[in-house]
C-alpha positions as CSV (number, residue, x, y, z in Angstrom):
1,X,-96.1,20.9,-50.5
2,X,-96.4,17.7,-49.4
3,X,-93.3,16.8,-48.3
4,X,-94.0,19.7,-45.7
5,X,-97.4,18.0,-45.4
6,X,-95.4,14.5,-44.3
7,X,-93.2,16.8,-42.1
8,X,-96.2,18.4,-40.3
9,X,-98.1,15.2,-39.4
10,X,-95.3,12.7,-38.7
11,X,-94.4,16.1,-36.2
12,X,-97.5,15.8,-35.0
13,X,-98.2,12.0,-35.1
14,X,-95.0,11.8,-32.3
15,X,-95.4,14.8,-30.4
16,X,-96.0,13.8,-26.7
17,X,-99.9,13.8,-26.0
18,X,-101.2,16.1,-23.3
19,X,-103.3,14.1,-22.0
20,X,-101.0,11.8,-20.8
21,X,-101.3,9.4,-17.9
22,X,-98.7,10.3,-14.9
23,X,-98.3,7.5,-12.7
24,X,-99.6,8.0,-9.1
25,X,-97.3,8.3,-6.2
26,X,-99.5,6.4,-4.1
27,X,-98.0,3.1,-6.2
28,X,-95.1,4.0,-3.9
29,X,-95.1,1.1,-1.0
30,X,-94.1,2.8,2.3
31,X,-93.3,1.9,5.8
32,X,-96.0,2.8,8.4
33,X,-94.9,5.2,10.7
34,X,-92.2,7.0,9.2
35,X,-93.1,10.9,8.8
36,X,-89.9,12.7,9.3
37,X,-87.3,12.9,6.9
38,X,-87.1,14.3,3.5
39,X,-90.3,15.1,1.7
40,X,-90.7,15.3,-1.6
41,X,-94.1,16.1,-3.3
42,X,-95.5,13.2,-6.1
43,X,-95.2,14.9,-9.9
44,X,-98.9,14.1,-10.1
45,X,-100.1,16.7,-7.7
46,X,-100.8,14.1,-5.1
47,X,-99.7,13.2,-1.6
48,X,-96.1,13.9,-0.6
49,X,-93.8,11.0,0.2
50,X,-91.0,11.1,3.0
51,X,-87.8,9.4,1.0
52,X,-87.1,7.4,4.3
53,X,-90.6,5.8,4.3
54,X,-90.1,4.2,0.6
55,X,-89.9,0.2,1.1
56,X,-88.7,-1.8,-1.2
57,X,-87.5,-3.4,-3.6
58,X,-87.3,-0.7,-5.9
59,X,-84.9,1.4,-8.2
60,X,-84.9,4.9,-7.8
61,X,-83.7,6.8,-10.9
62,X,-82.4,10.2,-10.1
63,X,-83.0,12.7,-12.8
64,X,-83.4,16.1,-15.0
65,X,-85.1,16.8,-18.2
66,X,-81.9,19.3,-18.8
67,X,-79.2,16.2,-18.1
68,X,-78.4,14.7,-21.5
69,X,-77.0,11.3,-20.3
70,X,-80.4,11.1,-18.3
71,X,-82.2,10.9,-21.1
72,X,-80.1,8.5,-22.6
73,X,-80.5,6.2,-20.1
74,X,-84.5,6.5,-20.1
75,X,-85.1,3.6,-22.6
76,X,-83.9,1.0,-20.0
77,X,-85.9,2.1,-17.3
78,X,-89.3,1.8,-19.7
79,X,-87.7,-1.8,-20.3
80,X,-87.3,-2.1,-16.9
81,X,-90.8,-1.3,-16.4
82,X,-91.9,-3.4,-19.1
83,X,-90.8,-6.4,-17.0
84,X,-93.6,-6.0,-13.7
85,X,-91.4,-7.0,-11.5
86,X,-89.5,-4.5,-9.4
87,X,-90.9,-1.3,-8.5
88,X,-89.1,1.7,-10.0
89,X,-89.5,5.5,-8.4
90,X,-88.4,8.6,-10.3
91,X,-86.4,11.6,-8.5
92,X,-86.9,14.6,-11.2
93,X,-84.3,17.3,-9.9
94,X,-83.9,21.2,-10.3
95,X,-86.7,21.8,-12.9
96,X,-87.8,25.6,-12.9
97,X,-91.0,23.8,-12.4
98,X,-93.5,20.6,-12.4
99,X,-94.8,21.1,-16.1
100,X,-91.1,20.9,-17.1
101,X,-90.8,17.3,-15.4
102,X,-94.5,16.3,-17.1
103,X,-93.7,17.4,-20.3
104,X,-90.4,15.0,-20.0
105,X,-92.6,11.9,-18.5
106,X,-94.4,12.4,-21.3
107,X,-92.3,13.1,-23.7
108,X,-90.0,9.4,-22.8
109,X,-93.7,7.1,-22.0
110,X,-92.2,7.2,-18.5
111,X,-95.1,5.0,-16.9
112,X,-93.7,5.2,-12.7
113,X,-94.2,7.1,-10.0
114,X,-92.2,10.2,-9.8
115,X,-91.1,12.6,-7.0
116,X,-90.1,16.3,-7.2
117,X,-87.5,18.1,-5.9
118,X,-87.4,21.4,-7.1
119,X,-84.8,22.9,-4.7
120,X,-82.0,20.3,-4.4
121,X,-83.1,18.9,-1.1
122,X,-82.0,15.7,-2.1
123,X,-78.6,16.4,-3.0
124,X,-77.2,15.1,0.5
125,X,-78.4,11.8,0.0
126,X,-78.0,11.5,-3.8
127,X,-75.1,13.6,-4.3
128,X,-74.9,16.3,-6.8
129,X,-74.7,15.1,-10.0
130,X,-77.2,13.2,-12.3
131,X,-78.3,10.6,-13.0
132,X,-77.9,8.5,-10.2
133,X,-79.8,4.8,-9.3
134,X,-80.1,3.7,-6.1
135,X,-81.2,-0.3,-5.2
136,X,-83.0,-0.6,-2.0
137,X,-83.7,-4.2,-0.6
138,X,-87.1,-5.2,0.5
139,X,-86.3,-3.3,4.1
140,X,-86.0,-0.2,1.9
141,X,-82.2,-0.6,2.5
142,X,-80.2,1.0,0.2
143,X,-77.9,-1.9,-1.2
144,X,-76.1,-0.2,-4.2
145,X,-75.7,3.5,-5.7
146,X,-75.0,3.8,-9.4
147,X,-73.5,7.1,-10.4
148,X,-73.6,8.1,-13.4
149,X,-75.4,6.6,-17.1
150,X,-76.9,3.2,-17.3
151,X,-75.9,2.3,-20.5
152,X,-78.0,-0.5,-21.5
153,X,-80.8,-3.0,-20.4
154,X,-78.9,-5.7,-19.7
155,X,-76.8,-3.3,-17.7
156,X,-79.7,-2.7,-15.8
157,X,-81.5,-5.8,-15.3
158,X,-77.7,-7.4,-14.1
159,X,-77.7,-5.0,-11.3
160,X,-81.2,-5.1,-10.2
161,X,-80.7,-8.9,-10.2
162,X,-76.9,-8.7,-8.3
163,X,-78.7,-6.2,-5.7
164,X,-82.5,-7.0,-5.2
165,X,-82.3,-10.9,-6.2
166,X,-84.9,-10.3,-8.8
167,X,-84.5,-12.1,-11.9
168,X,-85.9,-10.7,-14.9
């Protein structure tokens, strides 16, 4: 009995709390004047963001709660995020629906701004497999494309210092 006790409130003790914090999309620096391109609503129920208007420099992770190497990579973006010092933008991809995406932010302490795209929209730009990180410079250039798994923190912080010139 207690052993199922233990079970039941370390269960508990790491289950992802509802009430949560999602980041705000309106963290996301834009350029003035840019409203036509593609438009992806903000995972927080706020203001949509055209992907063309995002300034940088920032990282934009690319990603699905149902893509395995995704979350695998998710513990170097929170030590990414860690560091305050580049801006980082999440993509969450072909969920049946926003609560799906939530439930992942919350589940991985995922504390940045992310975008929805529920239908793929995205998939000219980004290609269609996940995950995929894009670098884009401080003219919200895109300077590199990472397909496929970041596989460590180092990893990560090399490239966003090789591509935005941001030492971490």
């Amino acid at each position: 009995m207690k052993r199922i006790l233990l079970v039941l409130a370390l269960l508990i003790a790491s289950a992802p709390s509802a009430s949560a914090q999602i980041a705000s999309c309106s963290a996301i620096a834009i350029k003035a004047g840019v409203v036509k391109g593609t438009t992806l609503p903000c995972i927080d129920g706020g203001k949509s963001v055209v992907m063309e208007s995002i300034k940088g420099p920032a990282v934009i992770n690319v990603w699905g709660s149902w893509c395995a190497p995704c979350i695998a990579e998710m513990p170097h973006f929170k030590a990414l995020a860690a560091k305050k010092k580049v801006s980082i933008i999440g993509i969450d991809v072909e969920e049946p629906n926003m609560a799906a995406g939530k439930k992942f932010m919350n589940a991985h302490g995922m504390s940045w701004p992310v975008l929805y795209d529920p239908d793929g929209r995205t998939k000219a730009a980004f290609g269609l497999g996940v995950p995929v990180t894009w670098f884009l410079n401080a003219k919200g250039v895109v300077v590199y494309k990472q397909i496929g798994i970041i596989s460590s923190d180092k990893a990560l912080f090399d490239e966003v210092k090789k591509y935005l010139g941001i030492k971490l």
